[in-house]
C-alpha positions as CSV (number, residue, x, y, z in Angstrom):
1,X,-9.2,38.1,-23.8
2,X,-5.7,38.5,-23.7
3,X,-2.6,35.9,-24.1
4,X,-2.0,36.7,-20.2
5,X,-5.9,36.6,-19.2
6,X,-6.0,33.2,-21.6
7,X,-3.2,31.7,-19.8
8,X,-4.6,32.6,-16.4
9,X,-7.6,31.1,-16.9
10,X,-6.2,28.0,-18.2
11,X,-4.0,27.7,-15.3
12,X,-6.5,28.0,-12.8
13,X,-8.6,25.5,-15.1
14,X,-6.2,22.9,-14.8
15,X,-5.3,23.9,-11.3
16,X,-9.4,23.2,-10.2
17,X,-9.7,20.0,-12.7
18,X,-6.8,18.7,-10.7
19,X,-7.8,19.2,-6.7
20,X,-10.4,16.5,-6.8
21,X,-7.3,14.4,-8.3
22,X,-4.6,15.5,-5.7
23,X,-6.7,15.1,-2.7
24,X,-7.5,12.2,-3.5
25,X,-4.8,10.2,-4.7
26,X,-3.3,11.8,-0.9
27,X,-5.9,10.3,0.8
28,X,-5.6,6.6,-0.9
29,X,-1.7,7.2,0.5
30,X,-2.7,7.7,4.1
31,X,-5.5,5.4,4.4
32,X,-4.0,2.9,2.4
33,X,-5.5,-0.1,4.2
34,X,-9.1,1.2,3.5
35,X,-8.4,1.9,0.1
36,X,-7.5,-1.4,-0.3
37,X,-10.0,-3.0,1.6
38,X,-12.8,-0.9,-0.7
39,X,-11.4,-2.2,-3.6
40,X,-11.3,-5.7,-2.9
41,X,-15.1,-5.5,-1.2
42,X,-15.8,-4.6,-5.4
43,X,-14.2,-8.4,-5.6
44,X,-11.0,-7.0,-7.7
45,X,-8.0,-8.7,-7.4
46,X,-4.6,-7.6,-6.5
47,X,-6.5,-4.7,-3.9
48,X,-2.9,-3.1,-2.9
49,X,-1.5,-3.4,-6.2
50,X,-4.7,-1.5,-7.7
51,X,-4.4,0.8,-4.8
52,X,-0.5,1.8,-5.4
53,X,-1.3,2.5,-9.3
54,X,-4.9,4.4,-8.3
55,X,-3.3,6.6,-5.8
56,X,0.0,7.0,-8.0
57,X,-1.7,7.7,-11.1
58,X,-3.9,10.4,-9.4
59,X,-1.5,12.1,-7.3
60,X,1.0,12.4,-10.1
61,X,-1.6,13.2,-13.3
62,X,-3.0,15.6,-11.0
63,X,0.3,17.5,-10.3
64,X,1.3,17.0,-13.8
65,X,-1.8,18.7,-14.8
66,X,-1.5,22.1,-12.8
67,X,2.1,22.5,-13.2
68,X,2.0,21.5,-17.6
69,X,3.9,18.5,-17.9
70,X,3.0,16.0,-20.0
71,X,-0.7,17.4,-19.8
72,X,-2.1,15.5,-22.6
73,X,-0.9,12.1,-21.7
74,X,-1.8,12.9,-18.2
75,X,-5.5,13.7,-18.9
76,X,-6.0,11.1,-21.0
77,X,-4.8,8.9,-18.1
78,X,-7.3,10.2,-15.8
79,X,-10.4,10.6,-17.8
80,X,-10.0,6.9,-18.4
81,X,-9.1,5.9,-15.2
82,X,-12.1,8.2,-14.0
83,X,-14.6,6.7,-16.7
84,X,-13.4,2.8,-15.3
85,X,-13.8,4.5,-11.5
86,X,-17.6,5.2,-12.6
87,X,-18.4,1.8,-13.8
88,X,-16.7,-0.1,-11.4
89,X,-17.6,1.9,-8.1
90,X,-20.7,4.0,-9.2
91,X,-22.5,1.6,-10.8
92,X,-25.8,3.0,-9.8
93,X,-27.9,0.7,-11.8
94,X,-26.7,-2.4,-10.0
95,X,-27.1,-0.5,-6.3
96,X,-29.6,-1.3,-3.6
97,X,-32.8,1.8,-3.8
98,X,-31.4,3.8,-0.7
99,X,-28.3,4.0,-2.5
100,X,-29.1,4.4,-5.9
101,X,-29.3,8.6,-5.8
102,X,-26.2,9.2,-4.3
103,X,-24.4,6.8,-6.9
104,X,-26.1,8.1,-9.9
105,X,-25.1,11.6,-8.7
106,X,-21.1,10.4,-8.7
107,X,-21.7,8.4,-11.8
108,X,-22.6,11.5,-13.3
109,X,-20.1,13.8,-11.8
110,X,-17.3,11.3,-12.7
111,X,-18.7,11.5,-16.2
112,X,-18.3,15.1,-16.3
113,X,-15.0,15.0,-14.6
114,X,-13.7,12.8,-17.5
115,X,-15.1,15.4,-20.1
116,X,-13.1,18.4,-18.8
117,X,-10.2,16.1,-18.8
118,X,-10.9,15.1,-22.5
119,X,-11.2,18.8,-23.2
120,X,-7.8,19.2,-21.6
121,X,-6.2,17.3,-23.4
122,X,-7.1,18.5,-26.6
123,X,-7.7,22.1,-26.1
124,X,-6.9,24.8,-23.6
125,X,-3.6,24.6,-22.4
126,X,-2.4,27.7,-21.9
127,X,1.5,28.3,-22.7
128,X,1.8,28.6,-19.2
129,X,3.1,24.7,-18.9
130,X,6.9,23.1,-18.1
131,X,6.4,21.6,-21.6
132,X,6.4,23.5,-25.2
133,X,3.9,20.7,-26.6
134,X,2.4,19.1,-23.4
């Protein structure tokens, strides 16, 4: 492939890696309340404080991600915010039978999720980025 068919496709990679993180750090910002309200029925503390930084941290790694700033640091951010997500909210192990699919099934996915971030960070840039060495 060539340098622009390379670049493309890492665009688009980090452009579809980072829709599951935009859309949902948008929706944390609109239904704030809930948000919070989920997080402290998992018995964290500080619910709207862990809701400001969730919601913050996905909205802006995500946009950092497609548009090449600061890729590395951002997908790092993510795939271990993603991999703490997965134990602390898709802990299919500890949920009741009718349950435990569904949560196994987004245990997994947010697994996966935080692989293709790894690989992000590491490899597969693209020069297409704001940043010479993102």
């Amino acid at each position: 492939m060539n340098s622009v068919g390379t670049n493309l496709v890492a665009l688009v990679g980090r452009f579809l890696i980072s829709l599951i993180f935009i859309g949902s750090g948008l929706s944390k910002i609109f239904t704030f309340s809930a948000t919070a309200a989920y997080i402290a029925s998992k018995g964290l503390p500080v619910p709207e404080v862990l809701a400001t930084v969730a919601a913050g941290l996905e909205l802006l790694g995500g946009i950092f991600i497609v548009v090449g700033y600061r890729v590395k640091s951002a997908a790092f951010a993510l795939a271990i915010f993603t991999l703490v997500t997965a134990v602390l909210f898709h802990n299919f192990w500890a949920a009741p039978i009718d349950q435990l699919a569904i949560q196994q099934i987004m245990f997994l996915k947010n697994m996966s999720i935080a692989g293709g971030l790894i690989l992000v960070a590491t490899s597969g840039l693209g020069s297409w980025t704001l940043e010479q060495n993102s």
